[in-house]
C-alpha positions in Angstrom: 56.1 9.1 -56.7 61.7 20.5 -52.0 62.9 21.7 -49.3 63.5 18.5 -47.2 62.3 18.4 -43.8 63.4 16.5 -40.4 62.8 12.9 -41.4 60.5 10.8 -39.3 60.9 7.0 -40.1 60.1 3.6 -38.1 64.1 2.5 -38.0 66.8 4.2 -36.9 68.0 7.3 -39.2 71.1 6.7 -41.3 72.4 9.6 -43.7 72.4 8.8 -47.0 75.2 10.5 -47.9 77.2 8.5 -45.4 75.9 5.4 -46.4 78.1 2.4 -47.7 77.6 0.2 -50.9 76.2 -2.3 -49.4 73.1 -0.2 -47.6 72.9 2.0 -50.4 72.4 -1.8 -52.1 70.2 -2.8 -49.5 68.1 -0.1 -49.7 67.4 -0.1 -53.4 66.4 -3.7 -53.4 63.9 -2.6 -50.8 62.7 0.2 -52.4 62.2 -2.3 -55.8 60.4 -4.7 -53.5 57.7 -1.9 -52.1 56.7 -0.5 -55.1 57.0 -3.7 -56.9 54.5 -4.9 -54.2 52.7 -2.2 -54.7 52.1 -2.4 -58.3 51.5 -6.3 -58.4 48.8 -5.4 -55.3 46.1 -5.9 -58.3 46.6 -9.7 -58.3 45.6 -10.1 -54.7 42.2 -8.1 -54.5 40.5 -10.4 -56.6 41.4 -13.3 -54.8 39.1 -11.9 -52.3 35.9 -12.5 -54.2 33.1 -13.1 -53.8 34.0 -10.4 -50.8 32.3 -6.8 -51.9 34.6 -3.6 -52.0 33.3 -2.2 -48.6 34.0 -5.9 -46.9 37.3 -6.1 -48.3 38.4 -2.3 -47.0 36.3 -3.0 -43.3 39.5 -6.2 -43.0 42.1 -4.6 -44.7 41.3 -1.7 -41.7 40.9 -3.9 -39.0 43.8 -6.5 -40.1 46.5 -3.8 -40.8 45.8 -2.7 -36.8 46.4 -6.1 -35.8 49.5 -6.3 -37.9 51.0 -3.2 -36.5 50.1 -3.3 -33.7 51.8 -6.6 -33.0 54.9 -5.0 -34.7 54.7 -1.8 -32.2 54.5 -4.6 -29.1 57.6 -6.7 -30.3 59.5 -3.9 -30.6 58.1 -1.6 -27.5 57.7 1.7 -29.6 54.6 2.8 -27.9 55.8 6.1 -26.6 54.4 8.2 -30.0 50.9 7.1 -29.2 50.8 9.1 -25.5 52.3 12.6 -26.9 49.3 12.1 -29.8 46.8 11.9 -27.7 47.9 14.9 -26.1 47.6 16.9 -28.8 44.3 17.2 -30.2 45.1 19.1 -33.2 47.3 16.5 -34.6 44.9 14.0 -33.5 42.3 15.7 -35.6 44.7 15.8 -38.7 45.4 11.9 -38.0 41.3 11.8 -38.1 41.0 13.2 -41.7 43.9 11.5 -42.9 42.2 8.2 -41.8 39.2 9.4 -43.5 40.7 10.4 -46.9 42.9 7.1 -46.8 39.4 5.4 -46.3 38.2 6.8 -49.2 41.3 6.0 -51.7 41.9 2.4 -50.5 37.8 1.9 -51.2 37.8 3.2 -54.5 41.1 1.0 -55.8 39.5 -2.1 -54.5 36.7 -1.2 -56.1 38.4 -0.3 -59.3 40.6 -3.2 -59.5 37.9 -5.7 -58.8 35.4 -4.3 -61.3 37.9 -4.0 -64.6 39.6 -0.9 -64.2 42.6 -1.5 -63.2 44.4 0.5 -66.0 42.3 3.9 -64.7 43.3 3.1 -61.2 46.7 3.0 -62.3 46.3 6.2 -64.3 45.8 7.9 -60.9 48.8 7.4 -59.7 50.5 8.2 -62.5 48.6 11.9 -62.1 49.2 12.1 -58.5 52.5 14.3 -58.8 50.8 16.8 -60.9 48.1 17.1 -58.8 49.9 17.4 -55.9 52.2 20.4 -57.6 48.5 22.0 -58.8 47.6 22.0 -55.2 50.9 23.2 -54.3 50.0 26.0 -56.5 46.6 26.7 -55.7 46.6 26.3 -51.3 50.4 27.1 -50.4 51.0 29.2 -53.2 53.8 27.6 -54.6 55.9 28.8 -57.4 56.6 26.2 -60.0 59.9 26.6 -62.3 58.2 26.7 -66.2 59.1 22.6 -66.5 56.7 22.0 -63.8 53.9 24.3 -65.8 54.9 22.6 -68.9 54.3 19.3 -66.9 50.8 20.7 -65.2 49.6 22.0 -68.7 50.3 18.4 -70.0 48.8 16.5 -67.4 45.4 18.7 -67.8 45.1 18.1 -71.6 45.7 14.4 -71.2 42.8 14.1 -68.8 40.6 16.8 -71.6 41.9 13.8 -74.0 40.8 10.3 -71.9 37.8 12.3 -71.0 36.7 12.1 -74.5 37.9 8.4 -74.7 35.9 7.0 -71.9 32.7 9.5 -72.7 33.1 11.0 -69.4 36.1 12.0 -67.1 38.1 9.7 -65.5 36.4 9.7 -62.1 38.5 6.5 -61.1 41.9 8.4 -61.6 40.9 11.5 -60.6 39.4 10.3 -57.0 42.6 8.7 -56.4 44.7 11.0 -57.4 43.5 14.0 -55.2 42.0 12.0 -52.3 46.1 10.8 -52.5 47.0 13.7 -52.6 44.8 15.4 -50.1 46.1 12.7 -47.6 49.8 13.6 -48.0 49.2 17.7 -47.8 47.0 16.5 -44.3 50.2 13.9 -43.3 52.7 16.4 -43.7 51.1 17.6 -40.7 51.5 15.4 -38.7 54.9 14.6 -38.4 54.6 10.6 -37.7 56.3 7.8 -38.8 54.8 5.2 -41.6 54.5 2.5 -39.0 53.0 5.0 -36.5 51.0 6.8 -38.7 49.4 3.7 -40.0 48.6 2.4 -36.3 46.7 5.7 -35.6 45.2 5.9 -38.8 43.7 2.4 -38.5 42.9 2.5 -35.0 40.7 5.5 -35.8 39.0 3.3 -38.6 39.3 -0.2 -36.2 35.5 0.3 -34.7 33.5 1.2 -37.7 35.2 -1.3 -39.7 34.2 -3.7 -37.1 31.2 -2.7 -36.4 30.8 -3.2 -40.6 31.9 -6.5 -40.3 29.5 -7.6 -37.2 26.5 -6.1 -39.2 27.6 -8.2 -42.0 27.9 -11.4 -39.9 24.1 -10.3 -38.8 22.8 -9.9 -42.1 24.4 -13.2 -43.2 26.0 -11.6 -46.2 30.2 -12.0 -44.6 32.0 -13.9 -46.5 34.8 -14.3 -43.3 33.0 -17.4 -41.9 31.1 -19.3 -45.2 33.7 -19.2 -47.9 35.9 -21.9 -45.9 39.4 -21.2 -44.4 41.3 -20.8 -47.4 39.3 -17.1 -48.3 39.4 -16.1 -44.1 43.1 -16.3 -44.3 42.8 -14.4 -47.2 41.0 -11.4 -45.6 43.4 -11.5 -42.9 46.8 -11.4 -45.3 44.9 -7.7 -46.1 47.0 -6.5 -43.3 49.9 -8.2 -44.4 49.7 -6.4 -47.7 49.4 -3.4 -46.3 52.2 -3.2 -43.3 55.1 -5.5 -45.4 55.5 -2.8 -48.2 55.6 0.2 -46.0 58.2 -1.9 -43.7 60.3 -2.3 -46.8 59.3 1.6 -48.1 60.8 2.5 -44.9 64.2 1.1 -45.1 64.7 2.2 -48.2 63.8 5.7 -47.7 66.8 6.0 -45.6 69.4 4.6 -47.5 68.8 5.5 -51.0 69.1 9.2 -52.6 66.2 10.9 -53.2 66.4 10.9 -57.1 66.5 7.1 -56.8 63.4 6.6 -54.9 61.9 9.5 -56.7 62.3 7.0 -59.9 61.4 3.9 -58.5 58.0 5.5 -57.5 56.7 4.9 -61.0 57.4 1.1 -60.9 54.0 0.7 -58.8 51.8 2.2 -61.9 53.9 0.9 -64.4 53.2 -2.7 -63.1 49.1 -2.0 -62.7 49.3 -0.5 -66.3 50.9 -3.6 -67.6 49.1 -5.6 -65.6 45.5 -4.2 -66.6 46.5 -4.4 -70.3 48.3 -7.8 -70.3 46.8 -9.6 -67.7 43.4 -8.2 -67.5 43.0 -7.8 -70.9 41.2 -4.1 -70.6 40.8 -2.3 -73.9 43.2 0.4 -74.8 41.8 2.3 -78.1 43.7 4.8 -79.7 42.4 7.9 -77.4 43.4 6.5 -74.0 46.8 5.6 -75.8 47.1 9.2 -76.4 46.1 10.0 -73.2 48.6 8.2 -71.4 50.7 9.2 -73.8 50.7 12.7 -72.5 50.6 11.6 -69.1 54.0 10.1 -69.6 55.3 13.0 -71.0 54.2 15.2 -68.1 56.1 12.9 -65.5 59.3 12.7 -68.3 59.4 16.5 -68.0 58.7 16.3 -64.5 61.5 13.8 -63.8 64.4 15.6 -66.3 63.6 18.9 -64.5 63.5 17.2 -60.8 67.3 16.0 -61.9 68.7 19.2 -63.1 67.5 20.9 -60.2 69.2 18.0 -58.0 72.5 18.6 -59.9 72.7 22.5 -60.0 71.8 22.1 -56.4 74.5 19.9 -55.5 77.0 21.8 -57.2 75.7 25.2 -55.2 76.5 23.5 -52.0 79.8 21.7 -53.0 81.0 25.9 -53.8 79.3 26.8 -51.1 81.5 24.0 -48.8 84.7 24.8 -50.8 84.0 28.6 -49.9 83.7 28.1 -46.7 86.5 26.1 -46.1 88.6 28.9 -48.0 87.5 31.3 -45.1 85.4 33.1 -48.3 82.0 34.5 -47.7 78.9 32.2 -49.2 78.0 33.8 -52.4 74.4 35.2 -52.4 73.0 33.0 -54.9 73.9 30.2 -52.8 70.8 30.2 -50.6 68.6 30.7 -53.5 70.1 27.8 -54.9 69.3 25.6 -51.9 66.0 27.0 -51.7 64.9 26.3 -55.7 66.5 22.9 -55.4 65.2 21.1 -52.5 67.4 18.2 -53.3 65.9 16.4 -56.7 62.8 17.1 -55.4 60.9 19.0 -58.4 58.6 20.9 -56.2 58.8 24.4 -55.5 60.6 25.3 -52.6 58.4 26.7 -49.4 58.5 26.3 -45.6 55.2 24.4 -45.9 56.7 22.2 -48.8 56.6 18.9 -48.1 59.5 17.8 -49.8 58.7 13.9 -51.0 52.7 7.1 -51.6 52.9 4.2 -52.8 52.9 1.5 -53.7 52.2 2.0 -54.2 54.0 5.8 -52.3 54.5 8.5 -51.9 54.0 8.3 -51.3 54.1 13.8 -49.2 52.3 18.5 -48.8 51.3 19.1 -52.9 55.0 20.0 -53.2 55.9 16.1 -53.7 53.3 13.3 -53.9 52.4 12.5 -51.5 54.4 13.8 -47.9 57.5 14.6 -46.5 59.7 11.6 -44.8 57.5 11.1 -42.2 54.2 11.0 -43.8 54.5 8.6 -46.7 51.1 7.3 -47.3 52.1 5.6 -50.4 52.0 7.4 -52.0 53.8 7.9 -55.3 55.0 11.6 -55.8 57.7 12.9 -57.7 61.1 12.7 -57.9 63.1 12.7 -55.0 59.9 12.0 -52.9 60.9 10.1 -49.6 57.5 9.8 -48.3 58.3 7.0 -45.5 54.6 7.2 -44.2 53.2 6.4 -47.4 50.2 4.1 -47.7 50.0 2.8 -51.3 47.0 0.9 -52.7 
C-alpha cells in the first residue's frame, strides 16, 4: 500500500505513539473506510454510463476542485497555495504529478468500465514492487534479500499473466508505474493530501473544462441530456475522490505504520473480489497462478516489512535504555534505525520516501506511493503513510 520523513497532513499532527485507545480506534475505522471506499470505487464508475472514460475523468477533475476548494474556504487554509506559487520548481513537480495522476485515473475508468476490473486491480496489487524496482533502479536503493525475493516474484508473475491474457498486462502495468511515478514526483513536493489535490486539480481545472465545453458543442455531453439523476452523478465524482482522502488522512496520524501498511491491500482485495464475483470476469487457471505469485510477493514483502519494524523497535528501546544509563549508543544502533525505517520494507535512503490508495499510497519507489505528505493513493507497502495519496 523507510526512513520516515516530516509528515505533512491536512489535520492537525498527533503522535502515534502518544495516541489513546480511542484515536488509535478512531483512526483504524478511518483507515478501513478509505481503502474500503477505495476498493468498492468500481461500483460507482459505471453508474456513469453512457458517459465515455475521457468525460468521466474531465468531471471527476473539475468536480474534485470544487470539492476542495470549498473544503479549503470553510476552513481558511489557503496560506500553502501563496508559498507554491512562489516556487516554481515545486510548482513544476505539482505539474507532472497532475499529469501522471491524469493518466492513472483515465486508465482505471477506462478499465473498470470496459471489463477489466480484476487487471486494474492487479495494478495495485504490483504497485509496491514497482515502486521498490524503481527505488532500485533511480535512487539506488539497496533492498534486504526478502525484498529481491519479493521483486523476482512479482516479475515472474507478470512473465506468467502475460502468457494468460496473450499479451502483457498493459492495464496493471500502466497503473502501477504511472502510480508509482506520481508518488517518487509527490515526495517532492512536500504538500498535504487536501493541498496537493487542490493544486493538482486546479492545474487540470481548464482543460478539463475546456473538454467538457467542446463536448457540450459537439452535442455528445452526457451532463445536460441524461436527466438530473446522471448530472448529480458526475458531480458526486468529486465527492469520491475528496471523502476517502479526508478519511486516509485521519487515519494516517493515528494508526502505526504496520497497520496502515496492511490495510492498504483492502482496496485491491475488494476490486479483485469484486471483478470476479460481481462482474463475473473469467479467471482461468494461468491468471490464478499469476496472482497467485503476486500474493506471495506482497506476503514476503509484508513478513519482512514486520521483522524489520520489530528489530527496529527493539534497537531504539536499547538505545533509550542506554542512554538513560548514561552508556554510550552502541554502533549498530544507527544502522539499525537506518535499515528499519519503521515497518516500512523499503530500503533506507535520504531520498526514501518512507510510505495511494484507495485506493493509497498511497509515496518515492521506497514505499508505494509517497511519504506522509504525498499520499496519492496510493497503495504501497507496509508501513506506508502516504496521507496525499490519490487512489482510483
Amino acid at each position: 500500500m523507510p526512513p520516515r520523513p516530516r509528515r505533512a497532513v491536512c489535520e492537525k499532527e498527533v503522535p502515534v505513539a502518544g495516541s489513546s485507545r480511542s484515536e488509535q480506534r478512531i483512526g483504524l475505522l478511518n483507515g478501513i473506510a478509505a481503502y474500503g471506499m477505495w476498493g468498492l470505487v468500481p461500483l460507482f464508475w459505471p453508474l456513469l454510463k453512457p458517459a465515455g472514460a475521457g468525460e468521466i475523468l474531465a468531471h471527476r477533475m473539475v468536480w474534485s476542485l470544487v470539492f476542495v476548494a470549498v473544503a479549503l474556504l470553510f476552513v481558511r487554509r489557503w496560506a500553502w497555495a501563496g508559498e507554491l506559487l512562489r516556487q516554481p520548481r515545486r510548482l513544476a513537480l505539482v505539474a507532472v504529478a497532475a499529469a501522471v495522476i491524469t493518466v492513472n485515473w483515465g486508465v482505471y475508468i477506462w478499465a473498470v468500465n470496459s471489463g477489466h476490473v480484476v487487471e486494474a486491480s492487479l495494478g495495485y496489487f504490483i504497485n509496491p514492487l514497482v515502486t521498490i524496482a524503481m527505488g532500485v533502479l533511480l535512487l539506488k536503493e539497496r533492498l534486504r534479500p526478502a525484498q529481491w525475493a519479493a521483486v523476482a516474484t512479482g516479475f515472474a508473475a507478470v512473465l506468467v499473466l502475460t502468457v494468460g491474457y496473450g499479451q502483457p498486462p498493459w492495464i496493471s502495468l500502466c497503473l502501477a508505474f504511472s502510480f508509482a511515478t506520481y508518488g517518487l514526483v509527490k515526495k517532492k513536493v512536500n504538500l498535504g493530501g487536501v493541498e496537493s489535490l487542490a493544486a493538482e486539480t486546479a492545474i487540470q481545472f481548464l482543460p478539463a473544462l475546456g473538454y467538457l465545453l467542446w463536448l457540450g458543442s459537439q452535442g455528445e455531453s452526457t451532463f445536460t441530456t441524461e436527466g438530473p439523476g446522471h448530472s448529480a452523478l458526475l458531480a458526486a465524482t468529486g465527492v469520491v475522490t475528496a471523502i476517502p482522502l479526508v478519511c486516509f488522512g485521519a487515519a494516517a496520524i493515528r494508526v502505526p505504520l504496520s497497520t496502515l501498511g496492511l490495510l492498504q491491500y483492502l482496496a485491491p482485495v475488494f476490486q479483485f473480489v469484486l471483478g470476479v464475483l460481481y462482474f463475473g470476469e473469467a479467471m482461468p487457471p494461468e491468471r490464478w497462478a499469476g496472482f497467485g505469485l503476486v500474493w506471495l510477493a506482497l506476503t514476503l514483502l509484508t513478513w519482512d516489512a514486520l521483522r524489520t519494524a520489530r528489530r527496529t523497535a527493539r534497537a531504539l528501546r536499547e538505545q533509550l535504555d542506554r542512554a538513560g544509563a548514561g552508556v554510550p549508543p552502541a554502533k549498530g544502533d544507527a544502522a539499525a534505525r537506518e535499515q528499519g525505517i519503521v515497518a516500512s520494507g523499503m530500503p533506507a535512503s535520504p531520498s526514501s520516501p518512507s510510505s495511494p490508495s484507495s485506493p493509497s499510497s498511497q509515496s518515492s519507489p521506497s514505499s508505494a506511493p509517497s511519504d506522509a505528505s504525498n499520499a496519492a493513493d496510493a497503495p504501497g507497502t507496509p508501513g506506508q503513510r502516504d496521507v496525499g495519496a490519490v487512489k482510483p
